[in-house]
VMD Tcl script that draws the C-alpha trace (Angstrom):
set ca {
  {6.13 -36.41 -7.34}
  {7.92 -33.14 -7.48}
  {11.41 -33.50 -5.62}
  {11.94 -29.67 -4.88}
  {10.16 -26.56 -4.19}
  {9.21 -23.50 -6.88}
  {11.32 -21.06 -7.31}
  {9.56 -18.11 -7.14}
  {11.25 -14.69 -8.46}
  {9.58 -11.77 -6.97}
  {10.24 -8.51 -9.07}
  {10.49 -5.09 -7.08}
  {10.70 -1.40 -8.57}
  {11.97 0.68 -5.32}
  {14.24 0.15 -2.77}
  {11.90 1.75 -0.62}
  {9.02 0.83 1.78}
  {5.34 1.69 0.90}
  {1.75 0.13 0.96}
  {2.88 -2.68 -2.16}
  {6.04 -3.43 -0.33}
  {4.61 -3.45 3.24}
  {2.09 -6.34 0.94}
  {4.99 -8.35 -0.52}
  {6.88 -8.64 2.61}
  {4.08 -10.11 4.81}
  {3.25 -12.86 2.04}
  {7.00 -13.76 1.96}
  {7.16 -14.18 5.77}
  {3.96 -16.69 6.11}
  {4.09 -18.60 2.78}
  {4.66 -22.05 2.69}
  {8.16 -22.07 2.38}
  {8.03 -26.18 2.27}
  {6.94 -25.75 -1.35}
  {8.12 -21.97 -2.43}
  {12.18 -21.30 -2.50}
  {11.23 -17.19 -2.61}
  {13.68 -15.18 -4.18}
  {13.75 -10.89 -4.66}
  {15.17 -8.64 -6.60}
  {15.49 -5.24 -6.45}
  {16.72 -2.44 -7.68}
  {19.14 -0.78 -5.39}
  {19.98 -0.69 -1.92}
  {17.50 0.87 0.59}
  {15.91 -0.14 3.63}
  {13.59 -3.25 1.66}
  {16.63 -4.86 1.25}
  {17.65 -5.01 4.82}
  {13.96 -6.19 6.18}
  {13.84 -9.02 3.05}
  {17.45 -10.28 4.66}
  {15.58 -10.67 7.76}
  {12.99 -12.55 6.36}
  {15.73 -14.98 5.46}
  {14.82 -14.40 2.16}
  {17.97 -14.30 -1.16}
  {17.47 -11.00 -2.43}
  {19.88 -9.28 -5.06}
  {20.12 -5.91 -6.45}
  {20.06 -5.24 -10.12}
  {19.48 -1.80 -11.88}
  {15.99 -2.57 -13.22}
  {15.76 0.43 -16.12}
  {12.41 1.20 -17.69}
  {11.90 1.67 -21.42}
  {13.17 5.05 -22.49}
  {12.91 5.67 -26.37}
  {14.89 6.55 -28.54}
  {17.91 4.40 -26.60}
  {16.60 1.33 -25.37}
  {19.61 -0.24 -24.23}
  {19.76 -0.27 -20.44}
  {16.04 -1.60 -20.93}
  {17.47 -4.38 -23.25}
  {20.42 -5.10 -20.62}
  {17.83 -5.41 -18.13}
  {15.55 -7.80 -19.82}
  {19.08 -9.98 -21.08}
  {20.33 -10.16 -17.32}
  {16.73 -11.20 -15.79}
  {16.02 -13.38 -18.66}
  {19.81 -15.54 -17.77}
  {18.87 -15.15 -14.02}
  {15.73 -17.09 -14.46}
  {17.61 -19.37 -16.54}
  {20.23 -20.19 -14.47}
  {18.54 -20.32 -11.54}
  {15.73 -22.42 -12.79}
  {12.60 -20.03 -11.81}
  {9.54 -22.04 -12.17}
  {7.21 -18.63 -11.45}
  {7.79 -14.90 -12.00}
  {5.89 -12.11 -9.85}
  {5.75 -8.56 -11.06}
  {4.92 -6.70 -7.03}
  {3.44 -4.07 -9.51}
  {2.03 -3.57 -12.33}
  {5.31 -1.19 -13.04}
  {7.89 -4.52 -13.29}
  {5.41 -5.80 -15.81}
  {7.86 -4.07 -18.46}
  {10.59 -5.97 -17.71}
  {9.62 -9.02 -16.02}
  {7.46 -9.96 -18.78}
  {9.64 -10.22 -21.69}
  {12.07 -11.86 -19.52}
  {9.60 -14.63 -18.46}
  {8.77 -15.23 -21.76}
  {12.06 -15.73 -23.35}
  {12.40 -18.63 -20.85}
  {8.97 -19.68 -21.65}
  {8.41 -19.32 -17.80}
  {4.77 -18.18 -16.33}
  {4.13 -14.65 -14.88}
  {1.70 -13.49 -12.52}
  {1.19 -9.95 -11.96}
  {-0.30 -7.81 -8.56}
  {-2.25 -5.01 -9.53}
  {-1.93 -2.18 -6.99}
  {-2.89 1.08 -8.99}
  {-5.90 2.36 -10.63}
  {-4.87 2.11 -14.20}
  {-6.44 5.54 -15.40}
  {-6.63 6.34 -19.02}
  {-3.43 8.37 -19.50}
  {-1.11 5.27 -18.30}
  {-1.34 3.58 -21.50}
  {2.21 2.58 -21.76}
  {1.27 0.60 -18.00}
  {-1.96 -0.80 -19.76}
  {0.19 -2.31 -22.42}
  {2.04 -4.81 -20.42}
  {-1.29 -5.82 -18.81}
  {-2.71 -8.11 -21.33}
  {0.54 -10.34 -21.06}
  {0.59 -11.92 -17.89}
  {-0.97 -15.68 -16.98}
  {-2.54 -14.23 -14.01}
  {-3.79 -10.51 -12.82}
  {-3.98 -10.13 -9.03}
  {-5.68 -6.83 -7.85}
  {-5.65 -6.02 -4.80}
  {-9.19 -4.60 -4.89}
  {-12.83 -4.78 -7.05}
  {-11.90 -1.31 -7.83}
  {-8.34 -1.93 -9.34}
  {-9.39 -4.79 -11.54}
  {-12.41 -2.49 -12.61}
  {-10.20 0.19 -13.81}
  {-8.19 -1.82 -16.41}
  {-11.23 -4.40 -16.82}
  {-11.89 -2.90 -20.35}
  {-8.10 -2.80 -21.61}
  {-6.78 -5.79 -21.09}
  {-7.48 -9.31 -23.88}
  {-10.76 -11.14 -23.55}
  {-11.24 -13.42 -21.15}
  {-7.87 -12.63 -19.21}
  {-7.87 -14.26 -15.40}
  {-7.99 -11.63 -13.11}
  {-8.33 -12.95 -9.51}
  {-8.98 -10.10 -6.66}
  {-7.37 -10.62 -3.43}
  {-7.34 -8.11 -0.53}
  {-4.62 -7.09 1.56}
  {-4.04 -8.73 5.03}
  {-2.70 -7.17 7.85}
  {-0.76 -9.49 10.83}
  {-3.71 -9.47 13.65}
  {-0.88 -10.48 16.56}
  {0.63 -7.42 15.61}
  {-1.78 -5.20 14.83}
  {-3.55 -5.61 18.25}
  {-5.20 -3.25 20.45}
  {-3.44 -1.50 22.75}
  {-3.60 1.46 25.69}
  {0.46 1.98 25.36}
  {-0.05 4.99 23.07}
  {2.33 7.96 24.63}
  {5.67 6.88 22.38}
  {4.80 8.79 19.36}
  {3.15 11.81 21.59}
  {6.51 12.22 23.67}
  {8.44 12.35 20.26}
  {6.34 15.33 19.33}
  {5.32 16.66 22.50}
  {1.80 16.57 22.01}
  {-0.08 15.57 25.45}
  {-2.28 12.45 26.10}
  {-5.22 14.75 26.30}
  {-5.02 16.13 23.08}
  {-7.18 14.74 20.14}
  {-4.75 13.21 17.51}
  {-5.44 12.58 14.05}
  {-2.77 10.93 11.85}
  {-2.86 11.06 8.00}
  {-0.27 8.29 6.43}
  {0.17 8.04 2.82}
  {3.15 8.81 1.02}
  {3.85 12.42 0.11}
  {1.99 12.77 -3.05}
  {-0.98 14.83 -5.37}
  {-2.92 12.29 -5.36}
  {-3.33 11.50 -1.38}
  {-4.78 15.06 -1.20}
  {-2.59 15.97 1.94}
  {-3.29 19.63 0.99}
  {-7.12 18.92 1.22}
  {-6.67 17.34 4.78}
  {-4.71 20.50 6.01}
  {-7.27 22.74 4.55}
  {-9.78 21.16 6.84}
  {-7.83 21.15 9.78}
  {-7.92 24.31 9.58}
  {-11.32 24.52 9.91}
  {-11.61 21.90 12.18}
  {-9.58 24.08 14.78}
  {-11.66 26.97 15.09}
  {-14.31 24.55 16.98}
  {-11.81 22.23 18.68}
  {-8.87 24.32 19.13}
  {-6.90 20.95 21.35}
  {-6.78 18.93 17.84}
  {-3.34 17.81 16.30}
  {-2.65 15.83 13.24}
  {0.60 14.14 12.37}
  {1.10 14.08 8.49}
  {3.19 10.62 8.13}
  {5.14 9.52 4.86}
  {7.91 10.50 2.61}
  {9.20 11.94 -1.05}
  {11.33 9.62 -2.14}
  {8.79 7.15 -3.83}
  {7.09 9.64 -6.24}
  {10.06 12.73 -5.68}
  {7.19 15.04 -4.33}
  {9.59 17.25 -2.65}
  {8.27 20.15 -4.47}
  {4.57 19.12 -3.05}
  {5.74 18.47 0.48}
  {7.45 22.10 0.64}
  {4.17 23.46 -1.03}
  {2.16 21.70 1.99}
  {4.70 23.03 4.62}
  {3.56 26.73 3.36}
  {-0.10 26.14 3.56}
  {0.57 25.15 7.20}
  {2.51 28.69 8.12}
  {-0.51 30.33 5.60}
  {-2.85 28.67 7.42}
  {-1.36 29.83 11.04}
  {-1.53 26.11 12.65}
  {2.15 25.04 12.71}
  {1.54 24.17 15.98}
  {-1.36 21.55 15.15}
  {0.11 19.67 12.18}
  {3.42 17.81 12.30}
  {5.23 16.57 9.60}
  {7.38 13.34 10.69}
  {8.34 11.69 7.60}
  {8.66 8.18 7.47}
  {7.80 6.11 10.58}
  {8.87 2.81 10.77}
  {7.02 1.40 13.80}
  {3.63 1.69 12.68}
  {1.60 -0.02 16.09}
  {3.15 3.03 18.16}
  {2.15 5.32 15.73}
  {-1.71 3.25 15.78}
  {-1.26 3.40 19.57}
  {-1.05 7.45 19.44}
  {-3.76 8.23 17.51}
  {-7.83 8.93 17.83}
  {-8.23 9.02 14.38}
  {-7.00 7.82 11.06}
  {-7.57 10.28 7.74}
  {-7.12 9.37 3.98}
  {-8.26 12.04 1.82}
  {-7.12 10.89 -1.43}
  {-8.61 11.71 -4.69}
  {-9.01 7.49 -4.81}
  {-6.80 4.99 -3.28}
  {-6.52 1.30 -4.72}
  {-6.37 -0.20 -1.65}
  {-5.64 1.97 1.10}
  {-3.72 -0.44 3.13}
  {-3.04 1.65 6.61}
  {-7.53 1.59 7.10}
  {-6.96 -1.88 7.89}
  {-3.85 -1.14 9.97}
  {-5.52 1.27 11.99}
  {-8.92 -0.69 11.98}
  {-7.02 -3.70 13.26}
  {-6.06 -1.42 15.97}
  {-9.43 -0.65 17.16}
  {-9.16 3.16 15.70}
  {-12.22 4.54 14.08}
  {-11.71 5.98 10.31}
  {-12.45 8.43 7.67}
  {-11.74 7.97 4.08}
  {-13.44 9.01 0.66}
  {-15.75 7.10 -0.99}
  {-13.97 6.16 -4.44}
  {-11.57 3.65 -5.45}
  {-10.45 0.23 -2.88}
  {-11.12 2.25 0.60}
  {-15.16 2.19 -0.02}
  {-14.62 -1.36 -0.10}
  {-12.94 -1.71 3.13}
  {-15.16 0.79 5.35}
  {-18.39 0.66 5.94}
  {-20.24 4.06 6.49}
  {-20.98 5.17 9.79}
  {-20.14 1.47 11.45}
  {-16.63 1.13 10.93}
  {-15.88 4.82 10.18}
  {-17.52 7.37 7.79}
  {-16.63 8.10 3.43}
  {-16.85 11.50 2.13}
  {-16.36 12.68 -1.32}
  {-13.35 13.67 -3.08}
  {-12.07 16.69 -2.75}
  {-14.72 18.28 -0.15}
  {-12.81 19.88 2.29}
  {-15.78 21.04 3.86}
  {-17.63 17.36 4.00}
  {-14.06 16.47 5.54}
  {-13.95 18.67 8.39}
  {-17.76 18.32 8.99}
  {-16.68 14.49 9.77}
  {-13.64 14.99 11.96}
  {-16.18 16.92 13.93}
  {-19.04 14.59 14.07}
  {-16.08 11.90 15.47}
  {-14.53 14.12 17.61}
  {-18.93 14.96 19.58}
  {-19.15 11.57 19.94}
  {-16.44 9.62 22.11}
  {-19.18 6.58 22.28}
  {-19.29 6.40 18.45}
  {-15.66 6.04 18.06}
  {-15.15 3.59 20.57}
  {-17.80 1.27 18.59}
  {-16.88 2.15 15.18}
  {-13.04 0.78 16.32}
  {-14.20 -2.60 17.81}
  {-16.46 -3.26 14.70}
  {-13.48 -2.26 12.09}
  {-11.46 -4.95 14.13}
  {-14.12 -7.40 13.75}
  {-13.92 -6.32 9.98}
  {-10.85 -6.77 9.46}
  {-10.55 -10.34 11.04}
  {-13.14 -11.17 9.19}
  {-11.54 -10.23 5.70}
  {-8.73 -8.67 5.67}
  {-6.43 -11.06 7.96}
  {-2.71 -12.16 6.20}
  {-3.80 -15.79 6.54}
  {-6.92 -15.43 4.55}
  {-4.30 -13.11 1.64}
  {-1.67 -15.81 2.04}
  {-3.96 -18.86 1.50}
  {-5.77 -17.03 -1.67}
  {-2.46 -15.99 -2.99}
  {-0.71 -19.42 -2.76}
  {-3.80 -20.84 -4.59}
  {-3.68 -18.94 -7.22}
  {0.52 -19.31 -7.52}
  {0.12 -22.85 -7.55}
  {-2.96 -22.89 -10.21}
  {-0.24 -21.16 -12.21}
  {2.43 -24.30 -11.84}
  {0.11 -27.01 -11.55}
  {-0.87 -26.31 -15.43}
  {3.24 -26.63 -16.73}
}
mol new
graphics top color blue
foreach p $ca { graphics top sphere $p radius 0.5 }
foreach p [lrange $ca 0 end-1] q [lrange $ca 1 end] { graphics top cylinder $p $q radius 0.2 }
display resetview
């Protein structure tokens, strides 16, 4: 019988909080810490560090450099340093948080002869073929939708395990709730006003610019409708894009219906404020905030490509548009905002979605399954 737990070594890339990290921290806080000895590291200080810590979880920082030819070395110094950790420290499992890590984690693992798993939380489009490289390597691919897995299915080795396990979101805290004037006070927008909130990070790809355009439609009929744009730069250094988006606002003339707060910590008040939760993007993996605000009881619009057409269902838990169609966008705001009935009932049925299959105890149990396939076969 085994006389201690795994040691599990959970590989970050950012210091930062987004959608994967939001992910990682709610397995470490409900796994079965009886048979897993968690352990992070990351590569710089930043505000994951300080909510790992109060997980009670050993987290380090260690610059965690990419591969950057024609001088490899702070890429070789980080495989040397994580390969001795693991060593030393007698890691039984590695986990790559994303796909990213894969670069370093992997060779690392593998010079200890140690097992890797690695989550999957990007489509893997054709043009990221140094990312599609590192795929074929690990024991275990976990995507976090059918979509992800589908768009490496073809590149990675024959008859690779790739397990598919969605996102859960804590029900006790993501609750419903009538306390919704926090976030409205902050921004001084008045509990009769219709509020839409769009949170992604600041980025191309999450099509903020395509949400503004229709606002701006969406205004000339319902001139009381606001929209906070939530999420930062730092992740994908889009400050170029955010200051483009600010200037479509003032070229648009509604700087006084969209605000742009940055990043928000306390997610439920934010869910509390809203109507209405937007995602735009060109396609999202996952889209981890539907089943935030779904938990919450709020009704939802996405577009129908990528993880989020898995997670809505069109026209009972919220309605899917196309990519891109600013026009089929607005046209759906609308048809929410003539029908107070319909949004009521689209909210309780994405709650009873979302307990039914995205909850953190059904993620936890699959993802804890699939860890311990992985040691079970040393």
């Amino acid at each position: 019988m085994r006389q201690r737990k795994y040691n599990i070594l959970f590989l970050g890339f950012v210091p930062y909080i987004g959608g994967a990290e939001i992910s990682t921290l709610l397995l470490l806080k409900y796994m079965d810490k009886e048979r897993f000895n968690p352990i992070y590291i990351i590569p710089d200080v930043g505000p994951l560090l300080d909510r790992i810590r109060g997980l009670g979880v050993k987290v380090l920082t260690i610059p965690l450099k990419q591969i950057k030819l024609p001088f490899p070395s702070g890429y070789l110094r980080t495989v040397w340093k994580l390969a001795w950790f693991i060593k030393k420290n007698e890691i039984d499992l590695v986990i790559c948080t994303n796909e990213i890590c894969n670069q370093y984690g992997l060779p690392a693992s593998k010079l200890n002869c140690v097992p890797i798993a690695s989550h999957t939380r990007n489509l893997i489009l054709d043009y990221r073929s140094f990312w599609r490289m590192f795929l074929h390597f690990p024991d275990v691919l976990i995507a976090n939708s059918k979509a992800t897995a589908e768009s490496y299915s073809s590149f990675v080795r024959k008859n690779q395990r790739i397990e598919i396990v969605y996102n859960g979101v804590d029900l006790e805290e993501y609750s419903p709730s009538e306390n919704g004037s926090t976030v409205r006070k902050r921004y001084g927008i008045g509990d009769n006003k219709f509020l839409i909130g769009m949170i992604s990070r600041i980025t191309r790809t999450k099509r903020q610019d395509v949400f503004i355009k229709a606002m701006a439609e969406v205004v000339k009929i319902y001139p009381d409708v606001c929209a906070l744009i939530i999420g930062e730069t730092k992740i994908d250094r889009s400050e170029n894009y955010l200051e483009e988006l600010q200037q479509l606002v003032k070229e648009l003339k509604i700087g006084d219906k969209v605000i742009f707060t940055g990043f928000i910590d306390n997610m439920k008040e934010l869910y509390e404020s809203i109507d209405l939760l937007v995602l735009p993007s060109l396609a999202e993996p996952f889209g981890r905030v539907l089943i935030e605000a779904m938990a919450m009881e709020k009704p939802v619009i996405a577009t129908r490509a990528g993880g989020a057409a898995e997670i809505v269902e069109n026209g009972v838990t919220g309605l899917l548009v196309p990519p891109d169609d600013i026009n089929g966008l607005a046209k759906a705001i609308v048809k929410m905002l003539e029908d107070e009935d319909n949004q009521e009932r689209m909210g309780k049925a994405g709650r009873r979605r979302v307990e039914s299959m995205f909850s953190i105890e059904k993620n936890v149990e699959e993802t804890q399954r699939i860890y311990l396939e992985i040691l079970n076969k040393l």
